[in-house]
C-alpha positions as a Markdown table, in Angstrom:
| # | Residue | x | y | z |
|---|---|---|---|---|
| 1 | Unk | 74.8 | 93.6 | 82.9 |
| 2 | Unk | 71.4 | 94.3 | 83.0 |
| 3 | Unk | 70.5 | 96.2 | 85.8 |
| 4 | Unk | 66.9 | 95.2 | 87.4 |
| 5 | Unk | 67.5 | 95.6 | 91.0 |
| 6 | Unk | 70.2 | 98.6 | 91.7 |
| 7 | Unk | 70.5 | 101.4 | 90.3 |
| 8 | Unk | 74.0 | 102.7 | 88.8 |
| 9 | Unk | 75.1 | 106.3 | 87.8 |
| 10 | Unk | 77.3 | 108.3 | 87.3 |
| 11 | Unk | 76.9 | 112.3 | 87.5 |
| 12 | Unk | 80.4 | 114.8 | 88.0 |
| 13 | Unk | 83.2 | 112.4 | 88.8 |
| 14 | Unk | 80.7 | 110.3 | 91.4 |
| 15 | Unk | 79.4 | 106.8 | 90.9 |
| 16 | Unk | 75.9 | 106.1 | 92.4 |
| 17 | Unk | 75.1 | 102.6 | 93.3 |
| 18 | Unk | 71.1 | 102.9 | 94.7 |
| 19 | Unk | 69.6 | 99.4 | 96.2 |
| 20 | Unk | 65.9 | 99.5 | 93.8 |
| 21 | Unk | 63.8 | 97.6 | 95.6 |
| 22 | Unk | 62.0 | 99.7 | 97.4 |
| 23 | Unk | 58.5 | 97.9 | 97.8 |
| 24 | Unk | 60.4 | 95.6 | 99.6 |
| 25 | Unk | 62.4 | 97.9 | 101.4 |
| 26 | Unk | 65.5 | 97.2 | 99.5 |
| 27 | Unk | 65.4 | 93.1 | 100.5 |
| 28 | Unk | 69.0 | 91.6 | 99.5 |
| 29 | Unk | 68.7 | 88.9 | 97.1 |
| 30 | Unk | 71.7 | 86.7 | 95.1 |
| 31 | Unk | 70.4 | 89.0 | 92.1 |
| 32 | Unk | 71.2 | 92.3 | 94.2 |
| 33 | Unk | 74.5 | 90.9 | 95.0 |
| 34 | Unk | 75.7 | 90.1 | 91.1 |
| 35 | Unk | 74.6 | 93.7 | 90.6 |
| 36 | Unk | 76.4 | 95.2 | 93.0 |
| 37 | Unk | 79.4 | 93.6 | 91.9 |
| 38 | Unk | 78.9 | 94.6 | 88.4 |
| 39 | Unk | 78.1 | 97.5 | 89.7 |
| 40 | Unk | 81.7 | 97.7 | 91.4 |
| 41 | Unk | 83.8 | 96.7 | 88.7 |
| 42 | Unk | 82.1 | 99.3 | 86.2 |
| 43 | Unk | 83.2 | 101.8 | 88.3 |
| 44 | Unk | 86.6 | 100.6 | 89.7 |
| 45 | Unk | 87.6 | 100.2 | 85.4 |
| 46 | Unk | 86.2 | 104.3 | 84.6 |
| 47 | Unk | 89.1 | 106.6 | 85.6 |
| 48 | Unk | 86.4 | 109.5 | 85.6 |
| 49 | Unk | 84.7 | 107.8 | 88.8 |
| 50 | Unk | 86.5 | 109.5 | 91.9 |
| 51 | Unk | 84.2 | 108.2 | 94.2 |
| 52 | Unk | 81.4 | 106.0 | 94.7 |
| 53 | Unk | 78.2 | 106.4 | 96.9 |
| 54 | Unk | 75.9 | 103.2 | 98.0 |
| 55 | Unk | 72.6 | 104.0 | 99.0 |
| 56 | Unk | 68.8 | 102.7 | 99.2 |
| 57 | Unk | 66.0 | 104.0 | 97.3 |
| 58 | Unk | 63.2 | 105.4 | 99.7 |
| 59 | Unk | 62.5 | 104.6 | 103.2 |
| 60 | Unk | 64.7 | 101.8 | 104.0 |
| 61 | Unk | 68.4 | 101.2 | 103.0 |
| 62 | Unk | 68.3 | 97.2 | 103.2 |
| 63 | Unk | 65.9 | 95.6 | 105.8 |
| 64 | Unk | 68.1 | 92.4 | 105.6 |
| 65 | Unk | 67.6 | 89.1 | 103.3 |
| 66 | Unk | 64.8 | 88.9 | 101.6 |
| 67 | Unk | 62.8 | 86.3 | 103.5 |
| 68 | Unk | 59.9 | 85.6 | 100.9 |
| 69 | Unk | 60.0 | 81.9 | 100.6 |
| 70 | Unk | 59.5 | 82.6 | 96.7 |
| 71 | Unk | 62.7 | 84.8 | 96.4 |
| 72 | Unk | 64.7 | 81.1 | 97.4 |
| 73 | Unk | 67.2 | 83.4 | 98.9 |
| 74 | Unk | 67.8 | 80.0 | 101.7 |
| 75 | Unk | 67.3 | 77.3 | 99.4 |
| 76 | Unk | 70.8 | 75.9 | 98.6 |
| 77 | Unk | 68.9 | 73.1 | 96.1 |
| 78 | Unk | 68.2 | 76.4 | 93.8 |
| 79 | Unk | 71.6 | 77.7 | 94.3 |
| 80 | Unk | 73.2 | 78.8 | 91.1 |
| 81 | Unk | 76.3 | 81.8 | 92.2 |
| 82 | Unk | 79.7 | 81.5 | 93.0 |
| 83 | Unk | 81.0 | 78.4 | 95.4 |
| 84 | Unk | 84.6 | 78.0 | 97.4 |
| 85 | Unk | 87.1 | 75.4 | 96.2 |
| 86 | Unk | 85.4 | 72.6 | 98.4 |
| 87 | Unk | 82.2 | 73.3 | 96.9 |
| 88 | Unk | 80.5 | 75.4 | 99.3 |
| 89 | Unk | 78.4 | 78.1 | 98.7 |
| 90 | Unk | 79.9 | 81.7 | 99.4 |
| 91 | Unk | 77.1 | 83.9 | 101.1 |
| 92 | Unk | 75.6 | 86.6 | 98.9 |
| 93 | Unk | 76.6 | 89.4 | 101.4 |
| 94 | Unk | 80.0 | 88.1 | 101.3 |
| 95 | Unk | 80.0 | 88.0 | 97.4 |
| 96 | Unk | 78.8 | 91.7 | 97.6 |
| 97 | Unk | 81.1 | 92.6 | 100.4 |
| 98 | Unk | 84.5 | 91.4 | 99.6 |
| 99 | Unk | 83.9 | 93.2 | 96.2 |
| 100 | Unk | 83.4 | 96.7 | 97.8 |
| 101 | Unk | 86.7 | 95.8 | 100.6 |
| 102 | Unk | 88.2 | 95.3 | 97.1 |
| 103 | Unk | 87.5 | 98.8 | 95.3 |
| 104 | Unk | 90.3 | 101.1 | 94.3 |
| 105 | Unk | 88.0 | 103.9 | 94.6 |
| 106 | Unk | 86.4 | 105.8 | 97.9 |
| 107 | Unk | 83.2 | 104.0 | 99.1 |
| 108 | Unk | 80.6 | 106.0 | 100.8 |
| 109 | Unk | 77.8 | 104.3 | 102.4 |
| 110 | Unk | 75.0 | 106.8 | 102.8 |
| 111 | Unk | 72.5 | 105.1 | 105.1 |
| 112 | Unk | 68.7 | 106.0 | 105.2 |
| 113 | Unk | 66.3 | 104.2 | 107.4 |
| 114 | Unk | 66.6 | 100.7 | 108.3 |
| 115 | Unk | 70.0 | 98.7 | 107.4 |
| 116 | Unk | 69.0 | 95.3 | 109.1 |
| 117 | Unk | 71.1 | 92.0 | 109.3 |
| 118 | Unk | 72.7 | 92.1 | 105.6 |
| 119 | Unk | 71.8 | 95.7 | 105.6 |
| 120 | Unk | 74.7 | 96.4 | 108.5 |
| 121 | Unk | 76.7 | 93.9 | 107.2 |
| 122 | Unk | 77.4 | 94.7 | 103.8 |
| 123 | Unk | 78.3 | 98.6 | 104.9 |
| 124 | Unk | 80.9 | 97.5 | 107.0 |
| 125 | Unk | 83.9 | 97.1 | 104.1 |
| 126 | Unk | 82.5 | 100.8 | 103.0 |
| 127 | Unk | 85.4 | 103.8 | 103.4 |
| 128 | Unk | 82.9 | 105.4 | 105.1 |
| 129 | Unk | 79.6 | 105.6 | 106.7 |
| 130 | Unk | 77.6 | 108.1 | 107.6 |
| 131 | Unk | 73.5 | 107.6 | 108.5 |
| 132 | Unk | 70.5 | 109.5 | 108.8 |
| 133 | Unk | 68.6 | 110.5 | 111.3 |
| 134 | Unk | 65.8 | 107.8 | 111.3 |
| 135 | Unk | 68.3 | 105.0 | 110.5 |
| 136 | Unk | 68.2 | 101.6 | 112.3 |
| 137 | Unk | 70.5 | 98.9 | 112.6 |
| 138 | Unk | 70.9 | 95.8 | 113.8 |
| 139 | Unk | 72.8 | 92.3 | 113.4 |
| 140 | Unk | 69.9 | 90.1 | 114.1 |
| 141 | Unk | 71.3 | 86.7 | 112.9 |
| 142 | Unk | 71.0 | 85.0 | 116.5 |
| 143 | Unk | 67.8 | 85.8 | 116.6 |
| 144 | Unk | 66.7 | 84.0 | 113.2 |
| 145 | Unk | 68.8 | 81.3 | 114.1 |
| 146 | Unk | 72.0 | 82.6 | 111.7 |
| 147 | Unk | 75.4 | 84.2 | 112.3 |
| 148 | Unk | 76.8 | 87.1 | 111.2 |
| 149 | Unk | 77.9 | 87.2 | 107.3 |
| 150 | Unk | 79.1 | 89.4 | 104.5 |
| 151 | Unk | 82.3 | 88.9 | 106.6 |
| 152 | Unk | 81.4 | 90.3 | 109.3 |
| 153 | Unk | 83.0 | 88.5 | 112.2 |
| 154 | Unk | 86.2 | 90.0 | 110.7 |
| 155 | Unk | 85.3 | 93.6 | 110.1 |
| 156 | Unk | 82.9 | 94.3 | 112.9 |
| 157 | Unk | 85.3 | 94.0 | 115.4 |
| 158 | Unk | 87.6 | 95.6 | 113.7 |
| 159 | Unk | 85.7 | 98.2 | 113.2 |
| 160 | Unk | 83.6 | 99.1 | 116.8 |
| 161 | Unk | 85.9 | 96.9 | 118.7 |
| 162 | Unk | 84.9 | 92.9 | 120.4 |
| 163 | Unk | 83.0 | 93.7 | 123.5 |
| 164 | Unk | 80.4 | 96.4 | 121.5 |
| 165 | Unk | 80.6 | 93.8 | 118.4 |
| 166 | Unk | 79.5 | 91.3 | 120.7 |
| 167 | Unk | 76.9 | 92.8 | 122.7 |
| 168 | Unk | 74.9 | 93.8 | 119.4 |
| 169 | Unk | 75.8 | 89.9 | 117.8 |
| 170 | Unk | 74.5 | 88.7 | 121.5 |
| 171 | Unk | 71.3 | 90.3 | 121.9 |
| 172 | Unk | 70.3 | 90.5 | 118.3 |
| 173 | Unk | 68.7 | 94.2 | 118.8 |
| 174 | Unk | 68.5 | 97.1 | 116.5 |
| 175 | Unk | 69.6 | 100.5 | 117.5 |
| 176 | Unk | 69.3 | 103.8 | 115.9 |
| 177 | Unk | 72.1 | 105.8 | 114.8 |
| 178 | Unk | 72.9 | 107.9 | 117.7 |
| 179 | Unk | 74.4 | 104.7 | 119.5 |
| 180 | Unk | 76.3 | 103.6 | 116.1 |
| 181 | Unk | 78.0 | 106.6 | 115.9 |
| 182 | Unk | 79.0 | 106.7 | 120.0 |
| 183 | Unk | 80.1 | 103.2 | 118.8 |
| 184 | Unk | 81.8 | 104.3 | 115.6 |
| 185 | Unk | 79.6 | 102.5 | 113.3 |
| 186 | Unk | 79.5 | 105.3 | 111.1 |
| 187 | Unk | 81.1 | 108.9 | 111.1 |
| 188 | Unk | 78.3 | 111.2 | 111.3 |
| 189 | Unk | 74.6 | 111.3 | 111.9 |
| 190 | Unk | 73.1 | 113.9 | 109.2 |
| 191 | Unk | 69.0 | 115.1 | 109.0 |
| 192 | Unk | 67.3 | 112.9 | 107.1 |
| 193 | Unk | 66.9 | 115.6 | 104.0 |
| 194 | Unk | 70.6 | 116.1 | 104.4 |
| 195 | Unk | 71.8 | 112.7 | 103.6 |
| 196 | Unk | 72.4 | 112.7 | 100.5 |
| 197 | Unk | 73.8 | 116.2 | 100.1 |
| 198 | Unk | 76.3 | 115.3 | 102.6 |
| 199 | Unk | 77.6 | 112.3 | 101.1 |
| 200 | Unk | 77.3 | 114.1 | 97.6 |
| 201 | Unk | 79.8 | 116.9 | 99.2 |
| 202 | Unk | 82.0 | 114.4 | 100.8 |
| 203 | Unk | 82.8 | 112.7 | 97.4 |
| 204 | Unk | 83.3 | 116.1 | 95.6 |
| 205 | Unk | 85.5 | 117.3 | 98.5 |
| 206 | Unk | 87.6 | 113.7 | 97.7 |
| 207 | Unk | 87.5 | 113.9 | 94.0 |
| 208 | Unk | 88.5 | 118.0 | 93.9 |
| 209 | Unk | 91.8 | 117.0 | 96.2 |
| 210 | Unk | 92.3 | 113.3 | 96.5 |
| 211 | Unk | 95.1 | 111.6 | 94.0 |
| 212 | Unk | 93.3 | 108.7 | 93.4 |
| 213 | Unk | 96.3 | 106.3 | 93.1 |
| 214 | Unk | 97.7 | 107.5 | 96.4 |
| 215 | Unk | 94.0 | 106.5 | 97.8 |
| 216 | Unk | 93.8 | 102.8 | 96.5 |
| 217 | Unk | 97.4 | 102.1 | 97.9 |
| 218 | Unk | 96.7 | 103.6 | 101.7 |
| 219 | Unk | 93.8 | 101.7 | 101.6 |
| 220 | Unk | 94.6 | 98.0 | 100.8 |
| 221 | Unk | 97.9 | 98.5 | 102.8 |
| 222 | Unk | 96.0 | 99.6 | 105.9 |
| 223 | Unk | 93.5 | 96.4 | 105.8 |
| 224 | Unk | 96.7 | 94.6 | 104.8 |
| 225 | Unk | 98.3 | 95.3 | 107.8 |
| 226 | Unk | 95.0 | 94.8 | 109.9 |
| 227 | Unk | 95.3 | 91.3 | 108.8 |
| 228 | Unk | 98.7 | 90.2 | 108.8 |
| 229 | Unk | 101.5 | 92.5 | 110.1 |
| 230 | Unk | 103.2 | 94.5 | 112.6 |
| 231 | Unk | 105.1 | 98.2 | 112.9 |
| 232 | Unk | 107.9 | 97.1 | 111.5 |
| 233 | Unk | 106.0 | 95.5 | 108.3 |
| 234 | Unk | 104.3 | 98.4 | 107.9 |
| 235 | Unk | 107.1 | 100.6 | 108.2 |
| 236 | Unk | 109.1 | 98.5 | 105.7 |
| 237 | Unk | 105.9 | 98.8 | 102.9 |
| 238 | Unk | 105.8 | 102.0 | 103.2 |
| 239 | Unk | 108.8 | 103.4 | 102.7 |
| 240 | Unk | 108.4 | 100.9 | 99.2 |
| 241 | Unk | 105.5 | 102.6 | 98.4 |
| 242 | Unk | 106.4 | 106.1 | 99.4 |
| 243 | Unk | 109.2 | 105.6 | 96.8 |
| 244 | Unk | 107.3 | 104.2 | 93.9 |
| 245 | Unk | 105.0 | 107.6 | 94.4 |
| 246 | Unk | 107.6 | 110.0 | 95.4 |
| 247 | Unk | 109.0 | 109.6 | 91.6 |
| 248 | Unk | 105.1 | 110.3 | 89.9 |
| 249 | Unk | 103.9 | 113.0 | 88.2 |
| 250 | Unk | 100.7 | 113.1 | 90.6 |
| 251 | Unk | 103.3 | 113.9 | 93.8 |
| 252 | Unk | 105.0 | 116.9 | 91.1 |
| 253 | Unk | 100.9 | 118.1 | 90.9 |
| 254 | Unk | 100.0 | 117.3 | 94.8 |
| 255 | Unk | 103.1 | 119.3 | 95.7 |
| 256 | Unk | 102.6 | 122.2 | 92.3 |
| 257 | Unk | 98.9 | 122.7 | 93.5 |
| 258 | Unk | 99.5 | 122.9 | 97.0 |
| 259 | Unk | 102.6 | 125.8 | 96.7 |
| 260 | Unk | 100.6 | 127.4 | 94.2 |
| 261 | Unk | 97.2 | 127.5 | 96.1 |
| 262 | Unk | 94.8 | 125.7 | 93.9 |
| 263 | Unk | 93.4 | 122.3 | 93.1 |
| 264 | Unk | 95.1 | 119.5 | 92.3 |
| 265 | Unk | 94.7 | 117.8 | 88.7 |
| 266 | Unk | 96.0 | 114.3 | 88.8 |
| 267 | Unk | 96.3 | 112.3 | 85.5 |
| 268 | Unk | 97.2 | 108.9 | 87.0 |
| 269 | Unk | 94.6 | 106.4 | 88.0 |
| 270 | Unk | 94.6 | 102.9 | 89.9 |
| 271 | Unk | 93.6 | 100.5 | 86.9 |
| 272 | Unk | 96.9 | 101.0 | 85.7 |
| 273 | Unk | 99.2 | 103.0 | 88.2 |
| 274 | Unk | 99.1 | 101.4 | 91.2 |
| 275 | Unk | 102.6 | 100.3 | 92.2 |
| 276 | Unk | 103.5 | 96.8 | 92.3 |
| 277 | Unk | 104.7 | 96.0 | 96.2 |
| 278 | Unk | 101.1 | 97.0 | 97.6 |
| 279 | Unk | 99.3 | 94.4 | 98.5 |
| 280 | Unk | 96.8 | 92.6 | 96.7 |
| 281 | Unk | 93.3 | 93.2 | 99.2 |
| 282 | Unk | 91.3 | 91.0 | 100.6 |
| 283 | Unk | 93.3 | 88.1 | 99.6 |
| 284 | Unk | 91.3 | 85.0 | 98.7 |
| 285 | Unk | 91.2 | 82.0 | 100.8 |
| 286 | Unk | 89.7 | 78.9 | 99.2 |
C-alpha cells in the first residue's frame, strides 16, 4: 500500500508508524485508518521488527477526526471501508484500533501535543503510553454530540478505571498529561525534546532482552482474561502455555544468556511460533 498519510519505517529492529498530516495536525481520516492497518500488518509479518512506535509528525499527535466537511469523514452515503455482518459501518478508530489490540509485537504510543477525541482513543489498545510535556487529551465526543469510539468504552475503563473514565466521558474536557499519568493514562511524562529518545530507548531495551514469542502470548492472554475469565482460567492457560515454552529453544537462550551474563539472542518469532492454546485476541463479534 501506498502510503500518503503515515509514515512507516523501520531503523535497528524498531518499526515507526508517524501520523503525516501535520498541516492538519494529524486529522484521522478512513484513509489514515487503512494505513495504519497496513501499516500493522507489515510489521506484525517482519521477524526483524521487535518493536513498534506510533507517533505524530510535528506539533500535534492527532487533534481528533478530521471535521472538514470535504474530508466526508461523517457522511455514511460516501462510505466505502469495512462493515459488520448486519451491514453497519465499523468506525474508522475501531478499524485502526482493534488492529493495534491485535499486534504480536510491543506497541509504544509516543504522544506529542494534542491527542483529542480519536487521538485518545486510538492509544488506548497501545502496550504503552508515554506523553510529552505539552501533550493534551481529551474524550470530547459528548460535547460534539458523539460517544466514545475506537472501542473505547471497553478499554478506558479498563485501563484508568469507571469513575475517572466517566468523569473525562461526562464533561468532555481535555487535560494535560500530568493528570493522565496521576490517572494512568500513560506511564511517564517526558520533556518535550525527550520524547522520542525515550520511546526509542524503551523499544531497544525490549528488543535487546525481550523473547518476542513469549511477549505476543502474555499479551493476548492477559486481555483474554480481562474479557472473559477468572483465577482459575488463568491459572489453567498458563500452565498450557508455560509448557509449550518451557520445551523452546528461546527458554534454553533466556536461561543460557541470563547464567552467562549477556544478551539474549532469540531465533523464534510469533508469525510462526506462537503456541496453539493462547487465545486468539480481540475476538471478533459480528
Amino acid at each position: 500500500m501506498h502510503f500518503t498519510e503515515i509514515d512507516y519505517a523501520v531503523t535497528d529492529g524498531t518499526a515507526t508508524i508517524t501520523l503525516e498530516r501535520p498541516d492538519r495536525l494529524n486529522a484521522f481520516t478512513y484513509r489514515m485508518a487503512r494505513e495504519i492497518v497496513a501499516a500493522c500488518d507489515l510489521a506484525d509479518a517482519d521477524d526483524s521488527v521487535r518493536a513498534v512506535i506510533v507517533t505524530g509528525r510535528g506539533r500535534a499527535f492527532c487533534a481528533g477526526a478530521d471535521l472538514d466537511p470535504g474530508a466526508g469523514e461523517f457522511d455514511q452515503t460516501r462510505y466505502t471501508g469495512p462493515v459488520f455482518d448486519d451491514g453497519t459501518a465499523r468506525d474508522g478508530g475501531g478499524y485502526a484500533s482493534l488492529r493495534i489490540a491485535a499486534m504480536q509485537k510491543p506497541v509504544i504510543g509516543a504522544i506529542n501535543g494534542a491527542a483529542i477525541g480519536i487521538g485518545s482513543t486510538l492509544t488506548l489498545p497501545m502496550d504503552i503510553r508515554i506523553a510529552s510535556e505539552s501533550a493534551r487529551f481529551g474524550f470530547v465526543f459528548t460535547r460534539r454530540s458523539l460517544v466514545p469510539e475506537a472501542a473505547s468504552t471497553w478499554f478506558l475503563p479498563r485501563l484508568v478505571g469507571m469513575s475517572r473514565a466517566m468523569e473525562w466521558v461526562t464533561t468532555g474536557r481535555t487535560f494535560g498529561a500530568a493528570e493522565a499519568l496521576a490517572g494512568g493514562l500513560v506511564s511517564r511524562v517526558c520533556p518535550d525534546d525527550a520524547l522520542l529518545e525515550t520511546a526509542y530507548a524503551l523499544a531497544a531495551e525490549i528488543a535487546e532482552n525481550v523473547a518476542p514469542v513469549a511477549f505476543a502470548a502474555a499479551k493476548q492472554m492477559m486481555w483474554a482474561m480481562a474479557e472473559d475469565g477468572g483465577p482459575w482460567v488463568a491459572h489453567r492457560l498458563e500452565s498450557q502455555v508455560l509448557g509449550a515454552l518451557i520445551g523452546s529453544k528461546d527458554f534454553a537462550e533466556g536461561v543460557a544468556a541470563f547464567l552467562e551474563r549477556r544478551k539474549p539472542a532469540f531465533q523464534l518469532g510469533p508469525a510462526a511460533d506462537l503456541p496453539a492454546m493462547v487465545p486468539v485476541w480481540p475476538r471478533r463479534s459480528g
